[in-house]
C-alpha positions in Angstrom: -40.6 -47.4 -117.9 -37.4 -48.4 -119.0 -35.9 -45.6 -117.1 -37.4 -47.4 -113.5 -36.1 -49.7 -114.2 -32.3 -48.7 -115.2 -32.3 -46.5 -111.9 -32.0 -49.4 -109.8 -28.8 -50.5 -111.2 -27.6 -47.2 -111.2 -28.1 -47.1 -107.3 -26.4 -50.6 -106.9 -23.6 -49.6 -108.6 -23.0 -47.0 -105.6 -24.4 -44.1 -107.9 -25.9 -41.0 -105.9 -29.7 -40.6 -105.5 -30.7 -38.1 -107.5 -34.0 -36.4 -109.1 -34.0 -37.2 -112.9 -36.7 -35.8 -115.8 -37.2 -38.8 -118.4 -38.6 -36.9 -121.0 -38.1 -35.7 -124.4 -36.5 -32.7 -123.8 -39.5 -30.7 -126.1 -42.8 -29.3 -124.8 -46.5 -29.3 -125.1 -49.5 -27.6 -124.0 -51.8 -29.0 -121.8 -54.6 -28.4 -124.5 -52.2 -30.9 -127.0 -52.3 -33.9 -124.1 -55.7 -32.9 -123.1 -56.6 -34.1 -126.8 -54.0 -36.5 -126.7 -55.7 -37.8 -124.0 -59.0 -38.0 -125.6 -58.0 -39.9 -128.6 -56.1 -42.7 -127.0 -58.9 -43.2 -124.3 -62.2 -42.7 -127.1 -63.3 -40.7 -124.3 -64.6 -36.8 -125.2 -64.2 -35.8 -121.7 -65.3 -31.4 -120.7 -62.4 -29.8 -119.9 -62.1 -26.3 -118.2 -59.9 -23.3 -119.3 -58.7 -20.6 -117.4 -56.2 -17.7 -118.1 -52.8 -18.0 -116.8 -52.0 -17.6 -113.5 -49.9 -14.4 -112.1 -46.6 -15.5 -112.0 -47.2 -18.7 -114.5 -43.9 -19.3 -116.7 -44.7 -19.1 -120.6 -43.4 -22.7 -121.0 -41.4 -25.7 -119.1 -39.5 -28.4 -121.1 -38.2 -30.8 -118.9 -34.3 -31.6 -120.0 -33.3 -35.5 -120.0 -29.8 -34.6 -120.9 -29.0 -35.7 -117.2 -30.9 -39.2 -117.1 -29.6 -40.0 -120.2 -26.1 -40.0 -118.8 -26.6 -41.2 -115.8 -28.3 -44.2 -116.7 -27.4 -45.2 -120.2 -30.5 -44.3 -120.9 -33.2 -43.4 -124.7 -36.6 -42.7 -124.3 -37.8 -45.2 -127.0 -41.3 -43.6 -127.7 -41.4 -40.0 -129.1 -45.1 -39.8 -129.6 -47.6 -39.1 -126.7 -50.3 -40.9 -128.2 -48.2 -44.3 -128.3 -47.6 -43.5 -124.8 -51.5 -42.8 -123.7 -52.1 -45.9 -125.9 -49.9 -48.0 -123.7 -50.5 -46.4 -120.3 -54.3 -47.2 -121.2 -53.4 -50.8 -122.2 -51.3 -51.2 -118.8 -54.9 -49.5 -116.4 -57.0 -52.2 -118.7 -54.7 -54.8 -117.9 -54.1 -54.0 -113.7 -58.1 -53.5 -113.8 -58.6 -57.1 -115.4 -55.8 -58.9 -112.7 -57.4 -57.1 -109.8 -61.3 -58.3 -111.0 
C-alpha cells in the first residue's frame, strides 16, 4: 500500500511513468498462497491442480530492486499471511461501510 501511495509523489516530482513490481524479490508456489490463503480466511476452500503448461517457466520472482529506488521505498511486511490477514481485514471493513 505504501508503495500507491509513494508513486504519486514520485509522478509530481516530474518522475517518468513507469511499471514497477512491489514485492519481495523471493518466490512462492501457488500451492504455499493457496494455503496461505486458507489460513488467514478460516476458509478450506477445493482447489484444482493441473500439470504445467507447455511452455510454463519453472519459477517467476518479481525484482523490487527498481521500486525501491525509485520511490524511496521498503516493503514493511515479509510474511504473506500478515498480508492475507490484512487484505481480509480491509474486504471486512469495505463490506461493513458499503452495508
Amino acid at each position: 500500500m505504501r508503495a500507491h501511495c509513494d508513486a504519486p509523489a514520485y509522478l509530481r516530482r516530474r518522475g517518468v511513468s513507469v511499471t514497477l513490481n512491489c514485492d519481495y524479490s523471493r518466490g512462492l508456489c501457488a500451492l504455499e498462497a493457496i494455503e496461505t490463503v486458507k489460513r488467514a480466511s478460516g476458509v478450506d476452500f477445493k482447489g484444482a491442480s493441473a500439470g504445467r503448461r507447455a511452455g510454463d517457466p519453472t519459477q517467476i520472482v518479481a525484482a523490487s530492486d527498481h521500486a525501491c529506488s525509485l520511490l524511496k521505498w521498503q516493503p514493511h511486511f515479509d510474511d504473506l499471511q500478515t498480508i492475507m490477514c490484512q487484505a481480509r481485514a480491509w474486504e471486512r471493513k469495505l463490506l461493513t461501510r458499503a452495508g
